[in-house]
C-alpha positions in Angstrom: 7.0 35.4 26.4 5.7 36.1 22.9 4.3 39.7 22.5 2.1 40.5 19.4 1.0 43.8 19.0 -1.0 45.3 15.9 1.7 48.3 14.1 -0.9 51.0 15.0 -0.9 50.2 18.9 1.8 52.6 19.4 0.5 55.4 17.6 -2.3 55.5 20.3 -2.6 58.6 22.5 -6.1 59.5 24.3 -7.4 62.7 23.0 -9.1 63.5 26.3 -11.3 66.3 26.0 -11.8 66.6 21.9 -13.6 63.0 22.7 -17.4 62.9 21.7 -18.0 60.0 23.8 -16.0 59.7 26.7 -15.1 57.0 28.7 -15.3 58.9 31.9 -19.2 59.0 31.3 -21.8 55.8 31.6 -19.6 53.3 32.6 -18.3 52.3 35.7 -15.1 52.6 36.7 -13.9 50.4 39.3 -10.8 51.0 41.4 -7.7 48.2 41.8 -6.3 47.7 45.0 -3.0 49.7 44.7 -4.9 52.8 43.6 -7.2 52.3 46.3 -4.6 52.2 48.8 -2.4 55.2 47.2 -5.7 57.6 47.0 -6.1 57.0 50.8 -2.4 58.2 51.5 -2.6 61.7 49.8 -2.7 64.1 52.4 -3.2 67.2 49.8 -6.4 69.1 50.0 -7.6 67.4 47.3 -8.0 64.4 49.9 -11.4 65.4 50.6 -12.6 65.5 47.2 -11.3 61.9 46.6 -13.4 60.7 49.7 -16.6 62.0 48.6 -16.2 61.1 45.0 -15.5 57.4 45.6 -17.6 54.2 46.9 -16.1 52.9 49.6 -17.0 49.2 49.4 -15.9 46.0 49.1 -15.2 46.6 45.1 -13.9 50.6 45.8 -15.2 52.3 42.4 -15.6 56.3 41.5 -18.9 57.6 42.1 -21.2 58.7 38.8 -23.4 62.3 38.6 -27.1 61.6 37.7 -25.7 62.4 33.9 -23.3 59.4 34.7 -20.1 61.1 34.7 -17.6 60.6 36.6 -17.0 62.6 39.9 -13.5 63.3 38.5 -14.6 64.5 35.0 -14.3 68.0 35.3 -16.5 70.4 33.1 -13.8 70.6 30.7 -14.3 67.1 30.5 -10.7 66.8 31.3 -9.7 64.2 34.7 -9.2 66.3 38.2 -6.9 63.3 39.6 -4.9 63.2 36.5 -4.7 67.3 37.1 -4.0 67.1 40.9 -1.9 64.1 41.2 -0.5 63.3 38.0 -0.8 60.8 35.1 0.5 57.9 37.5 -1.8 58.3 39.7 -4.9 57.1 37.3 -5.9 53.7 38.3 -5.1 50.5 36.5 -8.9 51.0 34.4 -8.3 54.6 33.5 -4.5 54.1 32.5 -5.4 51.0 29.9 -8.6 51.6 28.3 -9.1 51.0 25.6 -5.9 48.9 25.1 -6.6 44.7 25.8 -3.9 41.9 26.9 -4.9 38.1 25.8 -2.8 36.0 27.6 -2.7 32.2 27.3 0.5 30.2 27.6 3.6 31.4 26.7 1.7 34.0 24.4 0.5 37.7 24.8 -1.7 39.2 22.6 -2.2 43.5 23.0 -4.6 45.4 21.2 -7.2 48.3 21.1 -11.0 47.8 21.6 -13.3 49.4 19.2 -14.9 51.3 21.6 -12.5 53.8 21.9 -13.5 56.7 19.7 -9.4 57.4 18.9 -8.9 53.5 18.6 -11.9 52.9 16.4 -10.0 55.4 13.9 -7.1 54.0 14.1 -8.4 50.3 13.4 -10.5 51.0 10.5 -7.8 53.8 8.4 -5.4 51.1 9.2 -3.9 50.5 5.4 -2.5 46.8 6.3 -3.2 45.3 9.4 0.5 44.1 10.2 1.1 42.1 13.0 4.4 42.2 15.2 6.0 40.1 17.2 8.7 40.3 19.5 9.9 38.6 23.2 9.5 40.2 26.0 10.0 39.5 29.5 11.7 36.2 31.4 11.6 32.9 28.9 8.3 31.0 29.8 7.9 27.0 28.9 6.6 26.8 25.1 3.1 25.9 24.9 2.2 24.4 21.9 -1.7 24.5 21.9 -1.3 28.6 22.3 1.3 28.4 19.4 -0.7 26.5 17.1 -3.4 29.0 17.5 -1.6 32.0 17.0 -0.1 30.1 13.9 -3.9 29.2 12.2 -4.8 33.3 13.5 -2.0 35.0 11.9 -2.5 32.8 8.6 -6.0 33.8 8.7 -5.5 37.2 8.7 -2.6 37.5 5.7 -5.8 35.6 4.0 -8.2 38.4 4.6 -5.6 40.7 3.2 -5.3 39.2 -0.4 -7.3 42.1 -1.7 -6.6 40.8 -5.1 -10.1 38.0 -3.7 -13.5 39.4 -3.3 -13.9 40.2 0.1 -16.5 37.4 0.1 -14.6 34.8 -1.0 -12.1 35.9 1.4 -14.7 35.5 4.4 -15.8 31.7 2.8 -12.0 31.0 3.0 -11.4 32.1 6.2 -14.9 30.0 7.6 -13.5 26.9 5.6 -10.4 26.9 6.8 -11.7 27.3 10.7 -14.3 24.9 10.1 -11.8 22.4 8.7 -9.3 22.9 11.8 -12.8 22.2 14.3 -13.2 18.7 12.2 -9.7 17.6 12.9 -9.5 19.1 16.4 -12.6 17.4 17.4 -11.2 14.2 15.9 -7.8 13.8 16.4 -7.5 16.4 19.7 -4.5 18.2 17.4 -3.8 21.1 15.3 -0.2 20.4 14.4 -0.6 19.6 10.7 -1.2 22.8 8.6 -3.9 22.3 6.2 -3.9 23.0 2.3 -6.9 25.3 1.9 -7.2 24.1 -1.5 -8.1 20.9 -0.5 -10.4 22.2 2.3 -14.4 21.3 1.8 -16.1 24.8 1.6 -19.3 25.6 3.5 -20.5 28.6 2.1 -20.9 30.0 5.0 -21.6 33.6 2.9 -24.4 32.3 1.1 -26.1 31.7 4.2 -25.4 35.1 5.8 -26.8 36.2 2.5 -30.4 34.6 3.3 -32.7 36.9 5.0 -34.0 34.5 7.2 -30.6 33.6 9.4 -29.3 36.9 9.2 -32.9 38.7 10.5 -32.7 36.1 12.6 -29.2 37.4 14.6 -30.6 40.8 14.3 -33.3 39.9 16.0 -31.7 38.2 18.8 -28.7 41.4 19.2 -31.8 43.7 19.0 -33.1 42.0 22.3 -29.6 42.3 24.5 -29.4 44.0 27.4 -27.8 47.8 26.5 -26.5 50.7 28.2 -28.0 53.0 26.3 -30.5 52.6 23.5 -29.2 54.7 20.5 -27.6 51.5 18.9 -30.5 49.0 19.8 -32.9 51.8 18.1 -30.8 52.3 15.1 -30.6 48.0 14.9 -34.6 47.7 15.0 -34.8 50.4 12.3 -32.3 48.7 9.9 -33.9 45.4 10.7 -37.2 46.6 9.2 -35.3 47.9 6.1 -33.0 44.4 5.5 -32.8 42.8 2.4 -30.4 41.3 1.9 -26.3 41.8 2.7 -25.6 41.6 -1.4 -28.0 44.6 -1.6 -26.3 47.2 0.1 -23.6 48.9 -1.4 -20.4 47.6 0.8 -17.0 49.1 1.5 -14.6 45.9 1.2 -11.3 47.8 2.6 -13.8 48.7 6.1 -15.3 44.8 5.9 -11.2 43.5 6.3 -10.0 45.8 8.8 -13.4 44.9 10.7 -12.6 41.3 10.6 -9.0 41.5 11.4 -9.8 43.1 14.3 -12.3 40.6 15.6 -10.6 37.8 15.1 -7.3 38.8 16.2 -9.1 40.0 19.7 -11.2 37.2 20.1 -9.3 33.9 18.3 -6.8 33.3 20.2 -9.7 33.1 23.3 -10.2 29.3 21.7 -7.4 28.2 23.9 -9.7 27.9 26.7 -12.9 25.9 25.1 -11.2 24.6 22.0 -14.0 26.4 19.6 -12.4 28.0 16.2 -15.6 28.0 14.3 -18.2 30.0 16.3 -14.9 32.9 16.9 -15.0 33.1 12.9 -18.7 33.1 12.8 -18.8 35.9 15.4 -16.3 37.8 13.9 -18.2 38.2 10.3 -21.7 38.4 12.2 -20.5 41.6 13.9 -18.5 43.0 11.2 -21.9 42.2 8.7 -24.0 44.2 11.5 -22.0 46.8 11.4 -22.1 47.3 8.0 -25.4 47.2 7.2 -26.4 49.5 10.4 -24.1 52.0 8.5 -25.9 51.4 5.3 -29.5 52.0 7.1 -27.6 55.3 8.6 -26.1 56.4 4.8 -29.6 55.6 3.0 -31.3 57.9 5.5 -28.4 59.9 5.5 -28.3 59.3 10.2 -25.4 61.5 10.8 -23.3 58.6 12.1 -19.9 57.4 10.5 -19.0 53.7 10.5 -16.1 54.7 13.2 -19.1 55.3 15.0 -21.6 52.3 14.4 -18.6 49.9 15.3 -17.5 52.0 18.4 -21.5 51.6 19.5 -21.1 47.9 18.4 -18.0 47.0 20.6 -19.2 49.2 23.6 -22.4 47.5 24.0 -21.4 44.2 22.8 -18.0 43.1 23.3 -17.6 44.8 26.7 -20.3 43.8 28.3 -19.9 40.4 29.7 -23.2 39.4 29.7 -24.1 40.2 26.3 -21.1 37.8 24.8 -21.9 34.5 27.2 -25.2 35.0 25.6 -24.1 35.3 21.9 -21.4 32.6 22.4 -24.0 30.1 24.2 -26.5 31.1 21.1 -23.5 30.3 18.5 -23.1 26.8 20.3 -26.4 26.0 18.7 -26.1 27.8 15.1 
């Protein structure tokens, strides 16, 4: 099997308690099988404590306080089964998070979601978003679909790094390209050829972002998701009222690129299963141009929130909630 990782994905270590915004609290945390099993086997006094701080259902998860913490999160905000039975004994949920597999073919993808406070730092003081590859595990049957993908992905991304192109450009390019891959997918069911993105027909996809109608428009329909909690929905209804226009605000290129080479490397290569490149690329520069001009509406105002913070809020209530991207992704069939 082929294993990409991004070059930061090792340096990632949960801080635990210096958190601000800690996983343990408003989500919940379901329990896999084979923790299930090994919590109902410990025969400590700390047995009890695991009885009465879990739902016991048909989908076994921890139970949350009325401030939605977990029953495990100890006042120190540190975890009391990490502390009685040891780091293996987290289950499969606790031990991941925020780290993501993509698996399709003979290809797996790893990463860290944005909404990981630690992660979101890492991902956007990332100098050079370097991808590496390596084989891992038993040899699996190539699959050429899943390599052609990871081929276009990884060509897109060394063209969001040419910092020597206005980050605009950069983002036409990258639509062009995608767009141009759709038209011969759709006609000739193939991706083999590479294409000469000279030759590719642009779209300029950027100047329609820039009009205030289709981007108010997105806002708009984000503002009206279903969220867990409403700080980011406010702070999107607020910046909507402000909008101008993209060009307006005052944007930091280097944070726009590490932005986009995160969404499209987590989401791309998720075209394997209903062949559509385009509306990956379109959601990967939608959410990135949210993101930034939420963190312009925070700077004008001077809202005491970095843009480590307006993505982490981003990817919490957006890209893990399931809900929320069939929604978007249904809505982006139509754009």
């Amino acid at each position: 099997m082929k294993q990409y990782i991004p070059a930061y994905y090792k340096n990632f270590q949960c801080i635990a308690q210096k958190c601000k915004d800690n996983c343990c609290i408003g989500w919940d945390i379901m329990i896999d099988e084979q923790s299930y099993n090994r919590y109902q086997k410990v025969t400590t006094p700390f047995k009890k404590c695991l009885d009465q701080g879990i739902h016991h259902g048909k989908e076994p998860m921890f139970c949350m306080d009325e401030q939605g913490r977990c029953a495990f999160l100890n006042q120190n905000n540190l975890c009391d089964i990490y502390i009685e039975l040891g780091e293996d004994a987290l289950c499969e949920i606790c031990t991941q998070h925020p780290r993501f597999h993509n698996e399709y073919g003979h290809i797996r993808q790893s990463g860290l979601g944005l909404a990981c406070e630690e992660a979101a730092r890492l991902i956007l003081n990332d100098p050079d978003f370097k991808v590496e590859e390596s084989i891992v595990g038993s040899e699996s049957e190539d699959d050429e679909w899943a390599d052609e993908l990871m081929r276009i992905e990884l060509y897109l991304l060394e063209i969001l790094k040419d910092q020597e192109c206005p980050i605009e450009e950069r983002m036409d390019k990258i639509f062009d390209l995608t767009a141009a891959y759709q038209e011969k997918l759709n006609l000739t069911g193939e991706l083999t050829a590479s294409l000469d993105l000279k030759t590719v027909q642009p779209k300029y996809f950027m100047r329609k972002i820039n009009e205030k109608e289709y981007l108010s428009y997105w806002f708009d329909f984000y503002g009206n998701l279903d969220y867990m909690d409403d700080k980011f929905q406010t702070l999107l209804h607020k910046a909507i009222k402000e909008y101008k226009t993209w060009t307006s605000y005052c944007r930091n290129d280097q944070y726009i690129e590490r932005l986009l080479c995160y969404f499209i490397y987590r989401h791309f290569i998720k075209s394997y299963d209903d062949d559509n490149l385009t509306d990956k690329i379109k959601f990967a520069i939608l959410s990135t141009v949210m993101i930034e001009v939420v963190d312009q509406y925070c700077k004008e105002y001077e809202i005491p929130f970095e843009i480590q913070d307006i993505a982490r809020m981003y990817s919490k209530e957006i890209e893990y909630s399931e809900e929320n991207m069939e929604v978007i992704f249904e809505e982006l069939l139509f754009d």
